[in-house]
Backbone as numpy.savetxt, mean C-alpha at the origin, in Angstrom:
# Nx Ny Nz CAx CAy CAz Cx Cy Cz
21.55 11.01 14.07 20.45 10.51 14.92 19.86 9.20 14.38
19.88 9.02 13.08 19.18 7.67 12.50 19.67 6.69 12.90
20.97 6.39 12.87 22.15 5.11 13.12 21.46 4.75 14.28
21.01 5.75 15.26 20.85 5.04 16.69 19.52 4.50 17.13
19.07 4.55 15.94 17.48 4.42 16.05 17.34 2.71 15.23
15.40 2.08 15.96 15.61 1.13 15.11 14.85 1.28 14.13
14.86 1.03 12.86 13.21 1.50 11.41 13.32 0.43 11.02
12.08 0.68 11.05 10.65 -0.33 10.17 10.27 0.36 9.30
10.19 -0.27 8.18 9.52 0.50 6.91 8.78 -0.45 6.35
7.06 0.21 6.19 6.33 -0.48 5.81 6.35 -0.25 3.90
6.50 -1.15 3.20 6.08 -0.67 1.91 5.47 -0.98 1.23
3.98 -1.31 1.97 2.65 -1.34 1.10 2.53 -2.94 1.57
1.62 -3.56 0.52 1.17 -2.54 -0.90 0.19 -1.62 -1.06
-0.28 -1.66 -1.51 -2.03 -0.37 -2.13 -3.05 -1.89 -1.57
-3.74 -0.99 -1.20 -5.28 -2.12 -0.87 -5.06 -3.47 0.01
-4.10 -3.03 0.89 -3.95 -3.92 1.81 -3.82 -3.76 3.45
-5.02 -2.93 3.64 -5.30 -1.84 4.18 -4.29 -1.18 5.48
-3.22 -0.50 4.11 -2.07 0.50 4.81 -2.74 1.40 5.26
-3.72 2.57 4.77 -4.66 3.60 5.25 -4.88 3.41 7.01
-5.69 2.46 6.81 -6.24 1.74 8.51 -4.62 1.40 8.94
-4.22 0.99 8.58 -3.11 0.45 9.57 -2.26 2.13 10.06
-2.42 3.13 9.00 -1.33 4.43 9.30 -2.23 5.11 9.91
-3.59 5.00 10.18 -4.56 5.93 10.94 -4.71 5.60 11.81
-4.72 4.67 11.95 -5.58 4.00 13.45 -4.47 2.75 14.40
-3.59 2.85 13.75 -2.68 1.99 14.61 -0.78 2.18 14.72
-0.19 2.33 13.79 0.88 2.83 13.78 1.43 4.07 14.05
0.48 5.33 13.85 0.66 6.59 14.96 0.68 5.78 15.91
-0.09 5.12 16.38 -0.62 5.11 18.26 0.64 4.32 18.61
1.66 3.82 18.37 2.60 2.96 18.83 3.37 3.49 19.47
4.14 2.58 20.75 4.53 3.35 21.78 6.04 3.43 21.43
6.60 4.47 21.78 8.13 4.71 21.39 8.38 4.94 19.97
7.65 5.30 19.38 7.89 5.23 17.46 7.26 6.30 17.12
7.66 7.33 16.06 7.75 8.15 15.41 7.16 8.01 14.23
6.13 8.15 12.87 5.70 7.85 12.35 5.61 8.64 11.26
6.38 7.91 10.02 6.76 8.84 9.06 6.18 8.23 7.85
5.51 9.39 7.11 4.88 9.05 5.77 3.36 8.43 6.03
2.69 9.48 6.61 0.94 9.30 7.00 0.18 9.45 5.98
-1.14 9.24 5.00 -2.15 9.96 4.53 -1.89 11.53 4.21
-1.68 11.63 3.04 -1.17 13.53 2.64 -2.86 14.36 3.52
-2.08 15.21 4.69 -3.19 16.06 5.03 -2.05 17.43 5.19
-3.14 18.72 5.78 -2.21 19.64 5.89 -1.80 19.81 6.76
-1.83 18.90 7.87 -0.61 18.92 8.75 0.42 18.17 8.02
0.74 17.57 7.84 1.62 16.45 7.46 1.81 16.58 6.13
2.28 17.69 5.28 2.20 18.03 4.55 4.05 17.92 3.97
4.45 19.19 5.10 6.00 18.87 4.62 6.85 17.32 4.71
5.86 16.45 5.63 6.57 14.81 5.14 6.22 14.12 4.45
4.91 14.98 3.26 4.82 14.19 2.46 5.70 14.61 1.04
6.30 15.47 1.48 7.27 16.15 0.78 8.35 15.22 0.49
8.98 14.83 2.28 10.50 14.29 2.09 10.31 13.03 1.64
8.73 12.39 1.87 8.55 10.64 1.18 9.00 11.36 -0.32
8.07 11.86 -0.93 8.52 12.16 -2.36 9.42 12.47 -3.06
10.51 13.18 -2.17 11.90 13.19 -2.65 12.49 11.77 -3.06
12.16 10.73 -1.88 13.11 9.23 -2.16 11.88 8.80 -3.39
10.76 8.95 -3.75 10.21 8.06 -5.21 10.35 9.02 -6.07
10.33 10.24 -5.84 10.26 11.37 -7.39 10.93 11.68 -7.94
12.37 11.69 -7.12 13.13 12.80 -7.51 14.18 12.26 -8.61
14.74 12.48 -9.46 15.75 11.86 -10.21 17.09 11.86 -9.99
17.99 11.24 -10.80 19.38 10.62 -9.82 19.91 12.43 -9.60
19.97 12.92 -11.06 20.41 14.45 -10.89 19.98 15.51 -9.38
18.60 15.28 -9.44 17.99 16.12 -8.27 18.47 15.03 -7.08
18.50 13.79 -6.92 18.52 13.37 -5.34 19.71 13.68 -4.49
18.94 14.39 -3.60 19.97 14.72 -2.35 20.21 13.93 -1.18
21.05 13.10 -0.58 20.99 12.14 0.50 21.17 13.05 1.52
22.10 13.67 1.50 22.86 14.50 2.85 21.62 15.33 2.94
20.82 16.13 2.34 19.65 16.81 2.69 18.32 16.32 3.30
18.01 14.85 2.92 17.13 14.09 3.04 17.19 14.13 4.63
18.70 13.37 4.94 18.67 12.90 6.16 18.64 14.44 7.42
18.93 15.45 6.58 18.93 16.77 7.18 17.26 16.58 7.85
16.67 16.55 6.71 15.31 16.95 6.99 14.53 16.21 7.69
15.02 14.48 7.31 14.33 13.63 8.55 14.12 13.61 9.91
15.46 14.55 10.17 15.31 14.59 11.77 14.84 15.53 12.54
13.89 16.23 11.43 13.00 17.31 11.96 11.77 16.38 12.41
11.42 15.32 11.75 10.23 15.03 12.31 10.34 13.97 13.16
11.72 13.71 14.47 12.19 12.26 14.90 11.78 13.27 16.31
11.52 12.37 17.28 11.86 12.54 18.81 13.54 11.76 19.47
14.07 12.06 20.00 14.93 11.75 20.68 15.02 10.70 21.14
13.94 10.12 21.82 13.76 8.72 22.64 13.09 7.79 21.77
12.51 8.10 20.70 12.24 6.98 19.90 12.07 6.79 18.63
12.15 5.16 17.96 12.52 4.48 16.83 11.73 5.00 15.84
11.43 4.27 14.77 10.80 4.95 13.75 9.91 3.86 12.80
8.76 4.26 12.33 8.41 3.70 11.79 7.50 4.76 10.28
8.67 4.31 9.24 7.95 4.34 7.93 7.42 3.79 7.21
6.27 4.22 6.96 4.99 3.71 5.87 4.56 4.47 4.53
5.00 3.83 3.79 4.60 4.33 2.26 3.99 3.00 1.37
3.58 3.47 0.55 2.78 2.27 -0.36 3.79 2.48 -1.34
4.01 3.52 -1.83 4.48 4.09 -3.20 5.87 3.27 -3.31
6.42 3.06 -1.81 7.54 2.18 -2.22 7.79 0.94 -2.79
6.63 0.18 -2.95 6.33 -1.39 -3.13 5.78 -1.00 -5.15
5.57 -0.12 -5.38 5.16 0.05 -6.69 5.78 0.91 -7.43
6.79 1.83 -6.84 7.09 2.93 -7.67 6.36 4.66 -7.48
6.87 5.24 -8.00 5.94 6.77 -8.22 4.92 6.30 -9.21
3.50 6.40 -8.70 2.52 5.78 -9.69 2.21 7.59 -10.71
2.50 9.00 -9.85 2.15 10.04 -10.54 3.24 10.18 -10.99
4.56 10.09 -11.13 5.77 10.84 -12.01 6.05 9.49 -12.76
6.39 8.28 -12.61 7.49 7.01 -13.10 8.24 7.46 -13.27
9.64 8.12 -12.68 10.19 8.78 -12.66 11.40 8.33 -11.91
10.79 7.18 -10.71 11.53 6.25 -10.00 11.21 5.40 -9.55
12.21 3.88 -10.82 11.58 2.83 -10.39 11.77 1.93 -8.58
11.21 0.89 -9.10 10.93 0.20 -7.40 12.56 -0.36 -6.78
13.18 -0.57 -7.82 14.51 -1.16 -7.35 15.88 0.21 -6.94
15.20 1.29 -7.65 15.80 2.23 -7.18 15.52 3.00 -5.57
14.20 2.76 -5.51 14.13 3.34 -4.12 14.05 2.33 -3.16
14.12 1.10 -3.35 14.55 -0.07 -2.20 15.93 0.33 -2.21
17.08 1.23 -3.64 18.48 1.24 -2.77 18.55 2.17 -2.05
17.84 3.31 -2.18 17.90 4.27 -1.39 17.48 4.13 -0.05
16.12 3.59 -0.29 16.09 2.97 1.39 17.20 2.78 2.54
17.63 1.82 1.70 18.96 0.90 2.13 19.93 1.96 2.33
20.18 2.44 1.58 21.56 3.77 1.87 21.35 4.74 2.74
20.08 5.33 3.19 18.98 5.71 3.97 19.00 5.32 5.26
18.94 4.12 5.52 18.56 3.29 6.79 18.93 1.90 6.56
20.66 1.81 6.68 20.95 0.33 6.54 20.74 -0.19 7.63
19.76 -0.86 8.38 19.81 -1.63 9.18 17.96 -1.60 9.79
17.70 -1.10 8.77 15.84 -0.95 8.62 15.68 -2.66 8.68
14.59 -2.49 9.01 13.59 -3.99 9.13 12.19 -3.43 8.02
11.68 -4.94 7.06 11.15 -4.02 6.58 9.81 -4.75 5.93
8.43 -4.14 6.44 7.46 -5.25 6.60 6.34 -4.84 5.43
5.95 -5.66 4.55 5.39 -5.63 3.54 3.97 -6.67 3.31
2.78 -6.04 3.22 1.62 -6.72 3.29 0.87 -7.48 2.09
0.58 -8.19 1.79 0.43 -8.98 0.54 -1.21 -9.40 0.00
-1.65 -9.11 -0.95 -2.95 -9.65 -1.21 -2.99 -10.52 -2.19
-4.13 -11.62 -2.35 -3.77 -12.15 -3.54 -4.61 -11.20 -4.80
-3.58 -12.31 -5.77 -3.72 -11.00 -6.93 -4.81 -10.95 -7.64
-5.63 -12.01 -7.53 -7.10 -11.88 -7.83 -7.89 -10.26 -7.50
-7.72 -11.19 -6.32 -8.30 -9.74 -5.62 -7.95 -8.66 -5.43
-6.84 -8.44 -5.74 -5.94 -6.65 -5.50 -5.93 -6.04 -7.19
-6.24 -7.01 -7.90 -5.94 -6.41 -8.69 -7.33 -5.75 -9.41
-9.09 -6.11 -8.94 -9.81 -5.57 -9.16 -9.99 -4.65 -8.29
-9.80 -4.81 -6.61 -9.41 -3.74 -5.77 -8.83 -2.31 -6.49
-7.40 -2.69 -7.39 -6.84 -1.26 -7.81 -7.25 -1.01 -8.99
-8.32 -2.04 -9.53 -9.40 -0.83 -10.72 -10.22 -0.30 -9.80
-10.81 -0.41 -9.21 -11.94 0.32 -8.18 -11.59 1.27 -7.61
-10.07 1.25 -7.11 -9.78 2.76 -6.46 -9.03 3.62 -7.65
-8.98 3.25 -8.54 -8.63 4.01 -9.56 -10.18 4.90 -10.43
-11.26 4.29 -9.89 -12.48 4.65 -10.54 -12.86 5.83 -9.64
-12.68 5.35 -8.33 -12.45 6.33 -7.18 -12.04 7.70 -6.91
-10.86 7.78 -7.51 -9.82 8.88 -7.37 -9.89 9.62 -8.85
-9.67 9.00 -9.87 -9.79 9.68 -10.92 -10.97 10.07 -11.83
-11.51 11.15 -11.60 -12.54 11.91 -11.76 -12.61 11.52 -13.60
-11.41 11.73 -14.74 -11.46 11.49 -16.10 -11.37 10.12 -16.38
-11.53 9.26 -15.63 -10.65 7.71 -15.85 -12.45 6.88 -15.94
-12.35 6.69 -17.22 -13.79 5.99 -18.01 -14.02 4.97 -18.82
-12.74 4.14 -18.40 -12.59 2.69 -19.25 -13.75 1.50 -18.10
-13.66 1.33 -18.62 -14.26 -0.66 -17.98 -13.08 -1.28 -17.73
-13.96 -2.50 -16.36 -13.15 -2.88 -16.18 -12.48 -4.08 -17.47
-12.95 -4.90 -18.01 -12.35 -5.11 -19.37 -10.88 -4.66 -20.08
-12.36 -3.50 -20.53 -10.65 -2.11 -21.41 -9.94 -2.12 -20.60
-10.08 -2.01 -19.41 -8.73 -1.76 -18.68 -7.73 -2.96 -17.93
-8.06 -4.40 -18.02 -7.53 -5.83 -17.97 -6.76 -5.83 -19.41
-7.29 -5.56 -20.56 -6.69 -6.08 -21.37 -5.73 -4.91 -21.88
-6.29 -3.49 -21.79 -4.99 -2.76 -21.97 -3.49 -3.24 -21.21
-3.93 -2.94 -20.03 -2.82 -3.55 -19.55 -1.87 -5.00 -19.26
-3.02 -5.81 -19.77 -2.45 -7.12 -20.52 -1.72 -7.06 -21.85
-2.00 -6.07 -22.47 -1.56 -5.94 -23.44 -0.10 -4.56 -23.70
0.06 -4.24 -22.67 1.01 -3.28 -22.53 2.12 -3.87 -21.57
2.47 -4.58 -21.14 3.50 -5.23 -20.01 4.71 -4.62 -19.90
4.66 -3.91 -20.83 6.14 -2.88 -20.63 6.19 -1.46 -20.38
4.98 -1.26 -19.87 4.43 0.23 -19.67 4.05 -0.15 -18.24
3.88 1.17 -17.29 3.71 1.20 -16.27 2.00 0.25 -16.31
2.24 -0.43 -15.30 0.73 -1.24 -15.25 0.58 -1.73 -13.99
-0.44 -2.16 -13.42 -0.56 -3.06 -12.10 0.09 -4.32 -12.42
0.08 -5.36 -13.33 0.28 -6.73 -13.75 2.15 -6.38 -12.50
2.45 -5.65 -13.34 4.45 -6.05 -12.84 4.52 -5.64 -11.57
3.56 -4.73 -10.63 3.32 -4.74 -9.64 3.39 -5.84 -8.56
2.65 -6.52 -9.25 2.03 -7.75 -7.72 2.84 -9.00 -8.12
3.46 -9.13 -9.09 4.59 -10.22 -9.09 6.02 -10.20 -7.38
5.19 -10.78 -6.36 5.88 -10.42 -4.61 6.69 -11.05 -4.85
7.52 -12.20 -5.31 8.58 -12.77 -5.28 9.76 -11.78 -5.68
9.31 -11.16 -6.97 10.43 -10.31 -7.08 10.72 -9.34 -6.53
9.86 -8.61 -6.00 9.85 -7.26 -5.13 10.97 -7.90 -3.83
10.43 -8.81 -3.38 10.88 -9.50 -1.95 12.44 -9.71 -2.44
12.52 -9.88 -3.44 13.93 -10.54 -3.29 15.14 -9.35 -3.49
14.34 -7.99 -4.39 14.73 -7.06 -3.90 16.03 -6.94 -2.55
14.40 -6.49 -1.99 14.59 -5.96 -0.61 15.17 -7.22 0.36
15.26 -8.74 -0.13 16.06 -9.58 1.03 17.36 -9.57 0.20
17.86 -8.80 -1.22 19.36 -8.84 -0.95 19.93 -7.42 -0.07
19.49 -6.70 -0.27 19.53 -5.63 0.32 19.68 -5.54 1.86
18.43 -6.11 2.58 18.29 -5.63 3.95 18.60 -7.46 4.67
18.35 -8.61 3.75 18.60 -9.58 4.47 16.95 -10.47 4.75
17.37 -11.72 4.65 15.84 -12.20 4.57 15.35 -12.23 6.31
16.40 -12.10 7.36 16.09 -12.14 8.42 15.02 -10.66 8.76
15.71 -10.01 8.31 14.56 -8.57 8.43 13.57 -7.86 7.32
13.19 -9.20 7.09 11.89 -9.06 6.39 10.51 -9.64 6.84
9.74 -9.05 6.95 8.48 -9.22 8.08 7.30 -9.69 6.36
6.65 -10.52 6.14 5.20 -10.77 5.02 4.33 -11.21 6.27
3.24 -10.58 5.40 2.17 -10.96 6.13 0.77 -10.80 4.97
-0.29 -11.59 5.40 -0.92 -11.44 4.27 -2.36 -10.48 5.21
-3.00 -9.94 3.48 -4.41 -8.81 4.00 -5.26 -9.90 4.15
-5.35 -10.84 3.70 -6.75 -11.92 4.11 -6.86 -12.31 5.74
-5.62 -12.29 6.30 -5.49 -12.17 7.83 -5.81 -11.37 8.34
-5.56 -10.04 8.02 -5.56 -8.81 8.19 -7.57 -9.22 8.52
-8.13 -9.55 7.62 -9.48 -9.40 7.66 -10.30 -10.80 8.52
-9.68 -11.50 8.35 -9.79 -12.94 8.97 -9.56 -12.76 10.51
-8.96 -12.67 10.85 -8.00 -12.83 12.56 -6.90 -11.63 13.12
-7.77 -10.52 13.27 -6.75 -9.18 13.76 -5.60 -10.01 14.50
-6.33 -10.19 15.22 -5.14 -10.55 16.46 -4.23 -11.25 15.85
-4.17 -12.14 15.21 -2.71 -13.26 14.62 -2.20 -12.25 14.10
-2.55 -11.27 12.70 -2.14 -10.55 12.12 -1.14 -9.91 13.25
-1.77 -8.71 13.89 -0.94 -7.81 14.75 0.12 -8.20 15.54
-0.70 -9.96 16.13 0.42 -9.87 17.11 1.88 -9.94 16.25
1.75 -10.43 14.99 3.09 -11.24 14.41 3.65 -9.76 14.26
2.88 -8.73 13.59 3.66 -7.58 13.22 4.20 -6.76 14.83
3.69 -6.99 15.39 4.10 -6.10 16.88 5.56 -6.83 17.19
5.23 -8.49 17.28 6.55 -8.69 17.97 7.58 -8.77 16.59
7.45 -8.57 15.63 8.12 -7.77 14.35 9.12 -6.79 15.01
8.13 -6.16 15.79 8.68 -4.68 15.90 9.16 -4.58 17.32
9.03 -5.52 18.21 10.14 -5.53 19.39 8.87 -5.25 20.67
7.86 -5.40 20.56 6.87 -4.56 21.40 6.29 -5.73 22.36
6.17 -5.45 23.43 5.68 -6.32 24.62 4.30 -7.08 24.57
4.31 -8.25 25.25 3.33 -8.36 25.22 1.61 -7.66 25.88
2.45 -6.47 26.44 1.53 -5.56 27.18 0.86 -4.81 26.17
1.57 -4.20 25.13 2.16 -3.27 24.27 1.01 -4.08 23.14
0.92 -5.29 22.82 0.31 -6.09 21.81 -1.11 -5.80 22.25
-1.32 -6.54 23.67 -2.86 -6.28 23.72 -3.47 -5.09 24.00
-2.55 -4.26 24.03 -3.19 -2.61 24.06 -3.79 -2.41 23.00
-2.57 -2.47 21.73 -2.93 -1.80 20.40 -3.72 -2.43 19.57
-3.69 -3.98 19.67 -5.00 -5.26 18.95 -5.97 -3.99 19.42
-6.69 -3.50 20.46 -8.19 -3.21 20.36 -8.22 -1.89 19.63
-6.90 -0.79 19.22 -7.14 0.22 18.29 -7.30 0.07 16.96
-8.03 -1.20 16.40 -8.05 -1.20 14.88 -9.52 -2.14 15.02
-10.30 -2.02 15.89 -11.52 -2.67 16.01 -12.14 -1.70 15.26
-12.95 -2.28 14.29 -13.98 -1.72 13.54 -13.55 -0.54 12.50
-12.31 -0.69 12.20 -11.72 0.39 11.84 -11.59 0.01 10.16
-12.06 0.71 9.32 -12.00 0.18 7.54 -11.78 1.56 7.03
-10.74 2.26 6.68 -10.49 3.53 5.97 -10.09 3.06 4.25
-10.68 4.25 3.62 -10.22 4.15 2.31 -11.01 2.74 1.74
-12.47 3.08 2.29 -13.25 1.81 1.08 -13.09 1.47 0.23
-14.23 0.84 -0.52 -14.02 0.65 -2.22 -15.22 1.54 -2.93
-15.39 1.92 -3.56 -16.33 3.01 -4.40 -17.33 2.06 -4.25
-18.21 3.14 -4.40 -20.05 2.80 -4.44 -20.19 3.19 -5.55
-21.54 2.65 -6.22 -22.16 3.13 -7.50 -22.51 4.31 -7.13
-23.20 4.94 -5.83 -23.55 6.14 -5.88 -22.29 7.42 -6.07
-21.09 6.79 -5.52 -19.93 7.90 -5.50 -19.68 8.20 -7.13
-19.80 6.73 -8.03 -19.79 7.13 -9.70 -20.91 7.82 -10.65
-21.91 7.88 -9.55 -22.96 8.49 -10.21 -22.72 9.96 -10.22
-22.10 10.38 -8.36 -22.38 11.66 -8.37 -21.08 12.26 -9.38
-20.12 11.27 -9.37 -18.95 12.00 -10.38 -19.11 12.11 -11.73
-20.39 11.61 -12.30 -21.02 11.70 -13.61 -21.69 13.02 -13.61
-22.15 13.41 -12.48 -22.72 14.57 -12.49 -22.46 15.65 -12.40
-21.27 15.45 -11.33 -20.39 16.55 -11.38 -19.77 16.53 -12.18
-19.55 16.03 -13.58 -18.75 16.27 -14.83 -19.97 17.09 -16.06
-20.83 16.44 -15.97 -22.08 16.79 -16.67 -22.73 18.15 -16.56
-22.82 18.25 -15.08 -23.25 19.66 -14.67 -22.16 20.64 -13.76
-21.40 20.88 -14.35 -20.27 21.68 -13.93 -20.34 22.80 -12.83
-21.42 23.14 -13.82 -21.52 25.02 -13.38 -22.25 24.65 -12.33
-23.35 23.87 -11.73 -23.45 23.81 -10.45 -22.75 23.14 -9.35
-21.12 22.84 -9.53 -20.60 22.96 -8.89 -20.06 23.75 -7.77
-20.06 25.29 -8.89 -19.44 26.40 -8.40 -20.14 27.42 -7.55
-21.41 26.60 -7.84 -22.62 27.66 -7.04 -22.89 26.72 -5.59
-22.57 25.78 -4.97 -22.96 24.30 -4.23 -21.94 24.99 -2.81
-22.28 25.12 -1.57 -21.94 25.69 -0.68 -20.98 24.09 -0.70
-19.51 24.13 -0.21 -19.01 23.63 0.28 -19.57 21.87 1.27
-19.64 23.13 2.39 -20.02 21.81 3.63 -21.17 20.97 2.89
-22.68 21.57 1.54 -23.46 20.52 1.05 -22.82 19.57 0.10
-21.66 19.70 -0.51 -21.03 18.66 -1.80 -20.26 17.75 -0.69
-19.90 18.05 1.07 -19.01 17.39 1.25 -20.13 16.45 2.01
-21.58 16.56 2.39 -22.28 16.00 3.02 -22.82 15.02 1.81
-23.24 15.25 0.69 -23.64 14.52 -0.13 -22.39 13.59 -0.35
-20.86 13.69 -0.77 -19.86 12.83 -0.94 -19.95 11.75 0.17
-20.04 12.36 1.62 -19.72 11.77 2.40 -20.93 10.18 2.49
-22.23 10.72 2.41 -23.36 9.72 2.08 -23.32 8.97 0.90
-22.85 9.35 -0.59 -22.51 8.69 -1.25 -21.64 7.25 -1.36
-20.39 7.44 0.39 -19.76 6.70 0.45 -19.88 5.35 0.78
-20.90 5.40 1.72 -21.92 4.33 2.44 -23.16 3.33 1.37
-22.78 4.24 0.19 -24.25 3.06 -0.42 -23.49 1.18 -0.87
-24.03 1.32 -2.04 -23.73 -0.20 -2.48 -22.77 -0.05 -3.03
-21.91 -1.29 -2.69 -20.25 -1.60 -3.43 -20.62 -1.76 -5.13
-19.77 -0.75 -5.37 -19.54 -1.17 -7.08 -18.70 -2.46 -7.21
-18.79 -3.27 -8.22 -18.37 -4.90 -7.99 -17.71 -5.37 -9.17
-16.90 -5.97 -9.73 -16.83 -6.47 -10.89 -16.07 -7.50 -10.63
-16.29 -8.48 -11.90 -15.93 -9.75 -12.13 -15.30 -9.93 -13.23
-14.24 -10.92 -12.55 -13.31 -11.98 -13.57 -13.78 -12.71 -14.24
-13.80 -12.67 -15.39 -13.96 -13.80 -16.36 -13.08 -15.27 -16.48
-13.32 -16.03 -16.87 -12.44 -17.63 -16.89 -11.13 -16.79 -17.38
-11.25 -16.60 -18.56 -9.96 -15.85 -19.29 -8.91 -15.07 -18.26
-9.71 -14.26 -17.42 -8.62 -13.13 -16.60 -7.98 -13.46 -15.63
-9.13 -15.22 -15.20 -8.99 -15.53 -13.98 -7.71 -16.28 -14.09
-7.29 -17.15 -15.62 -6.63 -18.24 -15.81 -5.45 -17.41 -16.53
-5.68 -16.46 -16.88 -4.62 -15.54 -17.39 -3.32 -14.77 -16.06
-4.27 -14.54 -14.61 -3.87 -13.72 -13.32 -2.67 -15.57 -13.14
-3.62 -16.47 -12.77 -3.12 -17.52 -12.27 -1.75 -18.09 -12.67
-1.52 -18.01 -14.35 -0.62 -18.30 -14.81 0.44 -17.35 -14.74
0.12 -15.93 -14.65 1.04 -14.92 -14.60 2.51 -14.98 -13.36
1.18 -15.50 -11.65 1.82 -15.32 -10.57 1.92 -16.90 -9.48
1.64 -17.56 -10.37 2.07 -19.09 -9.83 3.11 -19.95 -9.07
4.56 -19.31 -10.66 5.12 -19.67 -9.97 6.14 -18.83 -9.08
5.84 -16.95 -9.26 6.46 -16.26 -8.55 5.64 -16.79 -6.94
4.51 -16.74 -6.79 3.35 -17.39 -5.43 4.43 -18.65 -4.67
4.42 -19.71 -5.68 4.73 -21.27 -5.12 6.22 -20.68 -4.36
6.92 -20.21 -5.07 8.66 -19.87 -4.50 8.51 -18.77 -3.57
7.68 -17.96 -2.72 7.57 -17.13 -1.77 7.18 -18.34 -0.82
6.00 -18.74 -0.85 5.72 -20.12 0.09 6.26 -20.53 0.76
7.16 -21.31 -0.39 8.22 -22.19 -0.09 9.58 -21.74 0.51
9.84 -19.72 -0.07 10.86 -19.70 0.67 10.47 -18.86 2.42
9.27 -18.72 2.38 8.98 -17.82 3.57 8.21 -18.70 4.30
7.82 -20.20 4.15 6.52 -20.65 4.79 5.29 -19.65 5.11
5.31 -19.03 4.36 3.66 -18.30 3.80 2.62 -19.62 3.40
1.90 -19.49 4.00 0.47 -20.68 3.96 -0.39 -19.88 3.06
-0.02 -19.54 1.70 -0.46 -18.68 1.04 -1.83 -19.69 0.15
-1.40 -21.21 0.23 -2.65 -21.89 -0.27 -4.30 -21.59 0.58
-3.50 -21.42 1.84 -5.26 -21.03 2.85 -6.05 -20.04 1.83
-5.44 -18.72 1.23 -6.41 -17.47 0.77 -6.21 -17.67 -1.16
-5.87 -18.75 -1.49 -6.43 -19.15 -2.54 -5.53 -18.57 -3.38
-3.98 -18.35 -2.80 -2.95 -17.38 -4.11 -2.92 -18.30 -5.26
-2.70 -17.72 -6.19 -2.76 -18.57 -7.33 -1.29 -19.61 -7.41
-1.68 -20.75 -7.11 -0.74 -21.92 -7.12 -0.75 -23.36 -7.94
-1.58 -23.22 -9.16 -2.38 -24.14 -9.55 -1.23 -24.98 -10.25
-0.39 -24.34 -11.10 1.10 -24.81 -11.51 1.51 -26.01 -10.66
1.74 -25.76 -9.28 2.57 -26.60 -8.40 1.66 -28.00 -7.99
0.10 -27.44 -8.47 -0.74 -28.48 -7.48 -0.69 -28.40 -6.16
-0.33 -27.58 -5.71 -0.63 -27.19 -3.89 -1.61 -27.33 -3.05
């Protein structure tokens, strides 16, 4: 059933708002099937089969089973569209499977995928993924600091830094799938000008111009997966501190207090000259050679290009 189908596979990155784009707009697409959503308990057993292609090791991976199982969640009459983040970075919970391994699987998977990948600059994504890391991990109590220079100082250990180097990821996936079916687009658009954004990714994806101005108005006002508030780190101080009244706290009141917590003031942090001139030099000249080979107007949102003089 796959061969006859057409896929799109989105693969990220993190904080470039895939969430909003898999909630509120890529379900809703017409003729497409939508694989690898937000882990809920419906959607539970496909977050299963995403995890087989990043978790599993060469010993455990099964292809012939994979594709068994994919076509439990396909319709008949239409194409497909997969979205994972995890593919653009790796298994961030096992490392278990790196990024060049599951771009081949992809590929062996779905040779003839198209395959569209969203880009931030790295300034900004990369304090973005300390913040949602402050977010999610309830034990995780470094600064942002300790945690720039650990991982400045670790480059050969799993880290964000080898992450956001896009030239190489891209080149990946354009020997693989071909530079013709590779879709970039950047998140500063994304936030700047819906409409340019979407329309480029719609007619990406083969969709009418009927089809375009439908779905432009399903992502109005739409921001999932914020950035932490000071109040969300306060209450997780507390709920570490005071335990035992956790266990006594009716449900629906910890989820009404979380939920208000979410809305206060953005927790914020800043680059120093050092981190700023340290990020710049890192991704300059991987930045200048995407540019140049994609005509990405990546100087408009300030990617770090200072090397080239751009």
């Amino acid at each position: 059933m796959i061969d006859k189908k057409e896929v799109f596979i989105h693969i990220g990155y993190p904080k470039t708002a895939t969430t909003t784009l898999q909630n509120h707009f890529f379900k809703n697409l017409n003729g497409f099937d939508l694989i690898g959503q937000p882990l809920t308990r419906e959607n539970s057993d496909m977050q299963k089969f995403i995890h087989k292609i990043t978790d599993s090791e060469a010993l455990e991976y099964d292809e012939e089973k994979i594709k068994e199982e994919l076509n439990h969640f396909l319709t008949d009459n239409k194409n497909i569209i997969i979205s994972e983040e995890s593919f653009s970075t790796g298994s961030s919970l096992s490392g278990r499977v790196d990024r060049v391994q599951i771009a081949k699987r992809l590929k062996s998977l779905f040779h003839n995928a198209k395959i569209i990948l969203v880009l931030r600059e790295q300034k900004s994504i990369v304090k973005s993924y300390y913040l949602q890391k402050k977010k999610i991990d309830e034990y995780f109590e470094m600064t942002f600091n300790e945690w720039f220079e650990y991982n400045k100082n670790n480059l050969h250990k799993e880290n964000v830094f080898q992450y956001f180097n896009y030239y190489e990821i891209v080149g990946v996936y354009e020997e693989l799938f071909g530079k013709d079916n590779i879709k970039l687009l950047c998140f500063e658009e994304f936030k700047t000008d819906k409409n340019i954004f979407l329309n480029n990714l719609l007619k990406f994806c083969g969709l009418s111009k009927l089809d375009i101005e439908k779905h432009i108005s399903s992502l109005d006002h739409k921001h999932d997966n914020q950035t932490v508030t000071k109040e969300l780190i306060r209450l997780k101080k507390l709920n570490k501190k005071f335990s035992f009244f956790k266990k006594i706290i009716p449900q629906k009141i910890k989820n009404l207090i979380t939920k208000k917590a979410k809305y206060g003031e953005k927790l914020e942090v800043l680059l120093s000259e050092d981190q700023i001139n340290f990020i710049n030099s890192l991704y300059s000249d991987s930045n200048y050679n995407l540019m140049t080979s994609y005509k990405l107007q990546l100087y408009k949102y300030n990617y770090a290009l200072e090397k080239q003089n751009v």
